[in-house]
Phi, psi and omega in degrees: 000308183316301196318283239260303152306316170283318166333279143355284173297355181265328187312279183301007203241315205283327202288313215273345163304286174314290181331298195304334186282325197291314175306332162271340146301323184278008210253291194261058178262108207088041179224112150356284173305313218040226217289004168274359192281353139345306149252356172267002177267334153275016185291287188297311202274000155325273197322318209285284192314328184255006143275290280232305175273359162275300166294309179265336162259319204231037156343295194275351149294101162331114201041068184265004182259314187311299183310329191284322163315288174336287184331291204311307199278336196277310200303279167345308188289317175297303182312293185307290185313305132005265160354261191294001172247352162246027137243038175293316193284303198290312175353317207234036170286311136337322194282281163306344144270351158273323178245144168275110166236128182329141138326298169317286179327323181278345163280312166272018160262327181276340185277315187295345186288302170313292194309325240253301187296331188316316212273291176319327164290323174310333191297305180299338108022297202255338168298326175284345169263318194266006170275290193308357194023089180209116156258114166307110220277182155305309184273346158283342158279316184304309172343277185324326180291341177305300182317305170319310183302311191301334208245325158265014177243358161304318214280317198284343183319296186292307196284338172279335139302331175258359177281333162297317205292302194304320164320292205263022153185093160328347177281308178000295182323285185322320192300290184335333197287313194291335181271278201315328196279314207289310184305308176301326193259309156319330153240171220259109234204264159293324117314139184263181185294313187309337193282358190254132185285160176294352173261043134268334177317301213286326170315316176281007179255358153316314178282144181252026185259310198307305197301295170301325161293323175320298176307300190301347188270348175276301185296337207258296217265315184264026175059051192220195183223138181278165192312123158303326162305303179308326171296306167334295162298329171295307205294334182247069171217330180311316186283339165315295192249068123270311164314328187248006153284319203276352163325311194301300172275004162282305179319310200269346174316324192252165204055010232265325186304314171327316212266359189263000000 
């Protein structure tokens, strides 16, 4: 019985796997760069935002290209994941109505397929702190792998919920695009916190992207650890509801292949 259960999980591990890669082949398949467009597409809006705002508001700001990078790639990794894990089902809709596939798997195949471009911007990422020579300790990086984790179970979070949603009602996509646009500018992304008055701060913690860029911009540039209490917290508003993502889509499961 253990034999069979651990099988399984390798089974499902194996499948979620195979997806995720087929997805990053196929999204740029007949594209020239192909998979460098991976990172070069938050790359250019780098460049474009740390000339434009480096130079002209936050001249006097320390390391504001290194902070803005930090923004940009965690923000990119939420986003892109977001996105594709909540149009994964219909994505695979064809796929699923012919074959019985966990609902789940397909959806955590499409956010790891996100993790997957992730990990290549980390790199570069990491290359750009050490051309700046800002070394990261050991106990400020693992901190930071929390942050990641944290940022991809928000993304899976979201995506167990809008993804079901999205089968019966297609306005969604839109709405979400529009919320991203909304988000991206709500959190100190471009802008540091300080450039914010303190009674709009407390506003800007709604978004849960503002506390993980902030905290990884702490742990990455100023070798330090952010208030622990603020983690805590987060992780336990975080767990419910993940828990009541993966209900949602146990729930939201039957007649849902009918309807796409």
């Amino acid at each position: 019985m253990k034999n069979m259960f651990h099988q399984k999980q390798l089974h499902y591990w194996d499948t979620i796997w195979m997806l995720a890669k087929t997805d990053l082949k196929m999204r740029y398949q007949g594209s020239w760069l192909g998979a460098i467009w991976v990172f070069l597409k938050p790359f250019c809006l780098f460049l474009i935002l740390n000339f434009v705002f480096s130079n002209l508001f936050f001249k006097h700001n320390p390391n504001y290209t290194i902070r803005l990078l930090v923004g940009l790639v965690l923000w990119f990794f939420f986003s892109e994941a977001t996105t594709v894990g909540m149009n994964s089902l219909l994505t695979k809709a064809p796929i699923l109505k012919k074959v019985y596939i966990p609902l789940w798997l397909i959806i955590v195949s499409s956010t790891v397929h996100s993790a997957l471009a992730f990990f290549f911007n980390l790199v570069i990422l990491f290359i750009f702190l050490l051309a700046y020579n800002v070394f990261p300790g050991i106990l400020q990086i693992s901190v930071f792998l929390i942050y990641i984790i944290l940022i991809y179970g928000i993304s899976l979070t979201y995506s167990f919920f809008a993804a079901p949603l999205l089968v019966r009602f297609r306005d969604l996509n839109q709405i979400w695009e529009v919320l991203l646009g909304v988000l991206f500018y709500a959190s100190p992304i471009i802008y540091p916190m300080s450039a914010v008055p303190q009674d709009v701060q407390t506003y800007l913690y709604i978004s849960p992207m503002t506390l993980l860029i902030e905290h990884s911009r702490v742990a990455l540039i100023d070798h330090g650890i952010a208030r622990f209490d603020h983690l805590l917290i987060f992780i336990a508003i975080f767990i419910p509801c993940f828990l009541g993502s993966i209900w949602f889509l146990k729930k939201s499961s039957k007649n849902l292949i009918e309807s796409m």
